[in-house]
Every structure is written in C-alpha cells, then in structure tokens.
C-alpha positions in Angstrom: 17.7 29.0 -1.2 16.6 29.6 -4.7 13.6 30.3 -5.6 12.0 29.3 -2.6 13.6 25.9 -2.6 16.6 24.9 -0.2 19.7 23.1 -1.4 20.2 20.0 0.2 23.4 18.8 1.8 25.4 15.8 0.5 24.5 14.2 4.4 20.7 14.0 3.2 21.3 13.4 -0.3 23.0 10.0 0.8 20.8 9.2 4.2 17.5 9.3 1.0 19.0 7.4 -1.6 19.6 4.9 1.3 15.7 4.7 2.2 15.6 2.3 -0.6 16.6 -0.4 2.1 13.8 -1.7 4.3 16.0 -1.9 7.1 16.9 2.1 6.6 13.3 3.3 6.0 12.8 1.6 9.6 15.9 2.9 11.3 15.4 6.5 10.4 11.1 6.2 10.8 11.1 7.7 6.8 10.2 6.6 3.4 10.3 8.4 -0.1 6.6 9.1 -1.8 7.3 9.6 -6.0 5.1 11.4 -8.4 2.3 14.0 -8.8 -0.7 11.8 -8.1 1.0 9.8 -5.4 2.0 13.7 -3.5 -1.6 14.6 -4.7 -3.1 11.9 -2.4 -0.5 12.6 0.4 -1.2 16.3 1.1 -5.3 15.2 1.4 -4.3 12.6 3.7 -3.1 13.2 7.5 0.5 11.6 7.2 3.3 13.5 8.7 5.2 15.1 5.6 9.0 16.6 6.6 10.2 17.5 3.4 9.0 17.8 -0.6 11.7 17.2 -3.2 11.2 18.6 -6.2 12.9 19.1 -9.8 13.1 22.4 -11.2 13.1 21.5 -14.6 9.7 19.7 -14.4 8.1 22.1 -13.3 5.6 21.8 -15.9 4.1 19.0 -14.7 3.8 18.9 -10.8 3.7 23.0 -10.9 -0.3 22.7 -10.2 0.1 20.6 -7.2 -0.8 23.0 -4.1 2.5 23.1 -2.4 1.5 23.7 1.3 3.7 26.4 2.2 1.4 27.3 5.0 2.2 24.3 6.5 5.6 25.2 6.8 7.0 22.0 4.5 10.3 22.6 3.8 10.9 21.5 0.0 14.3 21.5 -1.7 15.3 21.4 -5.2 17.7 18.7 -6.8 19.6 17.9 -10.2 18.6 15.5 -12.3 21.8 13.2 -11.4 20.6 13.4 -8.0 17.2 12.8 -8.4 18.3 9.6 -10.1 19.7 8.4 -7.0 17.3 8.4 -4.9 14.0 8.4 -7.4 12.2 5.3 -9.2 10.8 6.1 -12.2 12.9 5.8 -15.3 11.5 8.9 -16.5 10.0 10.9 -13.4 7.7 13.5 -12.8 10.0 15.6 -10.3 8.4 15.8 -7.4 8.6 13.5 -4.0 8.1 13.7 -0.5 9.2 12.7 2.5 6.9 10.6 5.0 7.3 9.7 8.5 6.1 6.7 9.2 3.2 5.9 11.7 3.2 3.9 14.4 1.3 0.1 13.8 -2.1 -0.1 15.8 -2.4 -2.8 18.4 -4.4 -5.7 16.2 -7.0 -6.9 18.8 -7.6 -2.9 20.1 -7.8 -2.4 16.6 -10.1 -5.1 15.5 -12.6 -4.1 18.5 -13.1 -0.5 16.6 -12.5 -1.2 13.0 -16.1 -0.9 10.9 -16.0 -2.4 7.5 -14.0 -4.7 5.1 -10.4 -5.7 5.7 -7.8 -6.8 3.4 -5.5 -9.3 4.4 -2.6 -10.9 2.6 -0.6 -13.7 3.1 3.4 -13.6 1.7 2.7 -11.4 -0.7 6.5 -10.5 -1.9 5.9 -8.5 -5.1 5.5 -4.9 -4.1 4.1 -4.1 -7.5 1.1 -6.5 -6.3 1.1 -4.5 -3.1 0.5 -1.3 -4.6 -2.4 -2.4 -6.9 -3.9 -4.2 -4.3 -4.5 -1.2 -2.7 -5.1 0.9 -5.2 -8.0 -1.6 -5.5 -9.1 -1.9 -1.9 -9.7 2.0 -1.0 -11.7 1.9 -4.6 -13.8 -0.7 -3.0 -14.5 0.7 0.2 -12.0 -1.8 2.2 -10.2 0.9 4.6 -7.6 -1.6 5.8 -5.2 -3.9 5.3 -3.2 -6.8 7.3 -0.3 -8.0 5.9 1.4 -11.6 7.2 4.6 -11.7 8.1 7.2 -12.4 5.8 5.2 -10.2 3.4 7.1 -6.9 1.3 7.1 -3.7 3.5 4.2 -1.8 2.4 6.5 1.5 2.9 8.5 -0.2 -0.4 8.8 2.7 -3.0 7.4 0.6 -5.9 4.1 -0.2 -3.6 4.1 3.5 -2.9 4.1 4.0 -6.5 1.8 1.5 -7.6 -0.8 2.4 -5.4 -1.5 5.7 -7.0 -1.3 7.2 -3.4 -4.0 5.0 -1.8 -2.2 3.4 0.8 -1.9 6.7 2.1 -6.3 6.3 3.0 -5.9 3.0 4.3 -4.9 1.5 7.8 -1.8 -1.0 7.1 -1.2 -3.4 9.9 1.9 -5.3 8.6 4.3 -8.4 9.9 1.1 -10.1 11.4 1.5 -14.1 12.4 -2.1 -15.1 10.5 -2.1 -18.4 12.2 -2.2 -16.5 15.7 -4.6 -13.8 14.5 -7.4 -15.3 12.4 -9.2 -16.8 15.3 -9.3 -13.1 16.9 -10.3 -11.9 13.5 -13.1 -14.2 13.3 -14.7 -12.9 16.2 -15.0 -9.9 14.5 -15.0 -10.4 10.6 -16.4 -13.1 8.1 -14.2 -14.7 6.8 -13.8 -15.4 3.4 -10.5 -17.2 1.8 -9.3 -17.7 -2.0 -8.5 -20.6 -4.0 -8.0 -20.7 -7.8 -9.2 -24.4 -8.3 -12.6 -24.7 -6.1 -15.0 -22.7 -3.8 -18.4 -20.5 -3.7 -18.3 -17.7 -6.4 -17.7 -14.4 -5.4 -20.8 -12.9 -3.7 -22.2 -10.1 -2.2 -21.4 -10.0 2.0 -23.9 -8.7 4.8 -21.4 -8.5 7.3 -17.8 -7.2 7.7 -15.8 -9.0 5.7 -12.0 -10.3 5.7 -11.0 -11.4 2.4 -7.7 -13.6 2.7 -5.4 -14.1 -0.4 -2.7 -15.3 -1.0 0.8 -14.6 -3.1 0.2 -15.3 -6.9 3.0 -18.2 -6.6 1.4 -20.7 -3.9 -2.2 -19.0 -3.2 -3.5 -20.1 0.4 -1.7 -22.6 2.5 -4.3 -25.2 4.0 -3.5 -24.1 7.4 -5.1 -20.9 6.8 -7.9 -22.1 4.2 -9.3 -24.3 7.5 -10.0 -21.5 9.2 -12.0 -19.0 6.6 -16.0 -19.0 6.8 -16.0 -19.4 3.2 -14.1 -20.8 0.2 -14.3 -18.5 -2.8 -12.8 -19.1 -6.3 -13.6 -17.0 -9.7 -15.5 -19.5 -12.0 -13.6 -19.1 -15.9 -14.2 -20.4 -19.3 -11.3 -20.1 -20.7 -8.0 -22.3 -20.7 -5.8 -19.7 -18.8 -4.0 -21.0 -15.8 -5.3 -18.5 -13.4 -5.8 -14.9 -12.8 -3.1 -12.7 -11.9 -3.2 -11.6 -8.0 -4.7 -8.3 -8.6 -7.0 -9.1 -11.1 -8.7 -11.6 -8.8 -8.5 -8.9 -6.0 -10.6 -6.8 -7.5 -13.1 -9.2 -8.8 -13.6 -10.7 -5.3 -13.6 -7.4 -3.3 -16.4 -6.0 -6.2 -18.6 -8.9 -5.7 -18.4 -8.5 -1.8 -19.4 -5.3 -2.0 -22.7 -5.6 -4.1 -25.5 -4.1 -2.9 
C-alpha cells in the first residue's frame, strides 16, 4: 500500500478489464462506474461499492471527491497502461468504482408500489441512447425505467457514462417481454406511446404515466402501439427526418410533466 492506496494483483486487473462483456458483468454480479461526476452520484446513492480505482497522477481532478474511507472502501491505485485496459474514456479522469449489482424487482410486486412516471423502452441497442435517456428521466422526475428484452444492458459502461451517474437514482427493471407486461402496466399507468409521423402532441398528464419509445431505427412496432392510451408525436416545421431518440425523450417527458 502506497499512500493509502493498495496495489492490485494481475488476477483483478484481468477479471475488470473483462467486465466490459455483458456476460462477465453478470457472472461475477459487478460492473465498472468511470469518472468524477458519475462516482460523485454513486457515493450519494445507496449502491453497494467494493472497490474505487483511482489514478495517481490525476489527482488533480477527482482529488475533491469525498473518498469514504469511513466506509471502509477499499481503493487501489493503477498505471496509466492499466487503466487503459479496463477504462473508457479516451482521455479519463482517473477515478472508477466498482458496483455490485442489485437484484431486479418482481414487475407486478413492483408495479403495485411504484408512485410516479415510468420510462419504458422498447430495443433500445445504443447504450449511448441509454445513458442520456436517463440522464433525462431522473431530471424529469421519472424514477424508473423498464427496459424490453433484447434491449443493451443498462450496466453497459458507455450507459454508465452517459448517464452522468443518474441511473444510479433510478429503479431499472431490464429484459422485460412488453407484449406480456403492458396489459399489467395498464392497470396501473397511463399509457402513452410515440410515433414520429402522427398522434396527440405532447401534453401535460394527471395520472401516472408510462411513456413507451422506441429504438431511433424502427420507433414502435404496432403491436405495442395498439395497446397505449395515447398516441403522441412532436409536431415540426422543419424538413428534418425526425428527432434523434433522446431529443424526443426529453421533449415528451417535459411536456408530461407540466403543471
């Protein structure tokens, strides 16, 4: 130990650069969490952190973050060149932790306690999309967020990154069959699907809400637009094709949301 910081052993070094594999994160029940605002987030939140990895020589930047050593976190130092085996960013902050993951809630014990707006998203395959989506959806008061199978794993370290940290203040329910679910949904939640072409403009909502979209590619299948309350799509002037996904998030989850 140096400084404070342990020295990890070449067994860990290789069993984290491997939790850049879905099927690994899920085996060992562990993900990777980059960057100072992303750890900022973490340590307000109550996940499970085993272990902070940090880079010495960027200490400048992450050295104002509260390291909890009260709460006994172990947190190791690593080189550049190994940080750049296991890290994301192409130029990175030096600091990451390690999460444990949660266990999923039960969706219809879930839905029966579960006040306010939901998220849910149909094959949505670009983590990037993930992350901003909910970025978006804890700014807008939605505290969940139920993701269809066949969707990217939210514990993806580009979602992680993208989301700023906010995924760590939401309640992710992933690998969810919607065509099974949305009628149990709509006992609880109204409803409300998107469609770039035609449907209601966005509007304020009086009850709980589930806002359906879908991946930027395909939007809704027809399957699942039959069985929304409502039909939204984002009136435009212009000649652009369409909105990107989280652009039209945001818009639609604003507009629920006005009081």
């Amino acid at each position: 130990m140096q400084n404070g910081f342990l020295t990890p052993s070449q067994i860990q070094l290789k069993k984290w650069a491997r939790l850049d594999d879905a099927k690994m994160r899920h085996e060992e029940g562990m993900f990777l969490a980059e960057g100072i605002k992303v750890v900022e987030e973490l340590l307000k939140s109550d996940w499970s952190i085993k272990a902070l990895l940090v880079m010495p020589e960027k200490i400048k930047l992450w050295e104002k973050i509260d390291l909890p050593a009260a709460r006994d976190i172990p947190a190791y130092q690593l080189k550049r060149s190994q940080w750049e085996k296991i890290g994301q960013d192409r130029e990175p902050e030096g600091i990451m932790a390690l999460v444990e993951m949660r266990k999923t809630p039960e969706l219809s014990s879930w839905l029966k306690n579960n006040p306010g707006h939901v998220l849910i998203l149909n094959e949505i395959n670009n983590p990037l999309n993930l992350g901003a989506l909910a970025r978006s959806a804890q700014w807008f008061g939605f505290n969940s967020i139920i993701l269809s199978a066949n969707s990217v794993d939210y514990t993806n370290p580009k979602a992680i990154r993208a989301s700023m940290g906010s995924i760590f203040h939401l309640t992710i329910i992933p690998e969810v069959d919607l065509t099974e679910a949305l009628p149990e949904i709509k006992k609880h939640f109204f409803i409300i699907g998107s469609d770039v072409r035609e449907g209601t403009p966005p509007h304020p909502v009086q009850k709980n809400a589930a806002l359906v979209l879908g991946n930027e590619s395909h939007g809704l299948p027809e399957t699942i637009i039959k069985m929304t309350d409502e039909k939204w799509s984002i009136p435009g002037r212009a000649k652009a094709d369409s909105l990107s996904l989280p652009q039209a998030a945001a818009i639609m989850m604003y507009e629920c949301t006005k009081r």
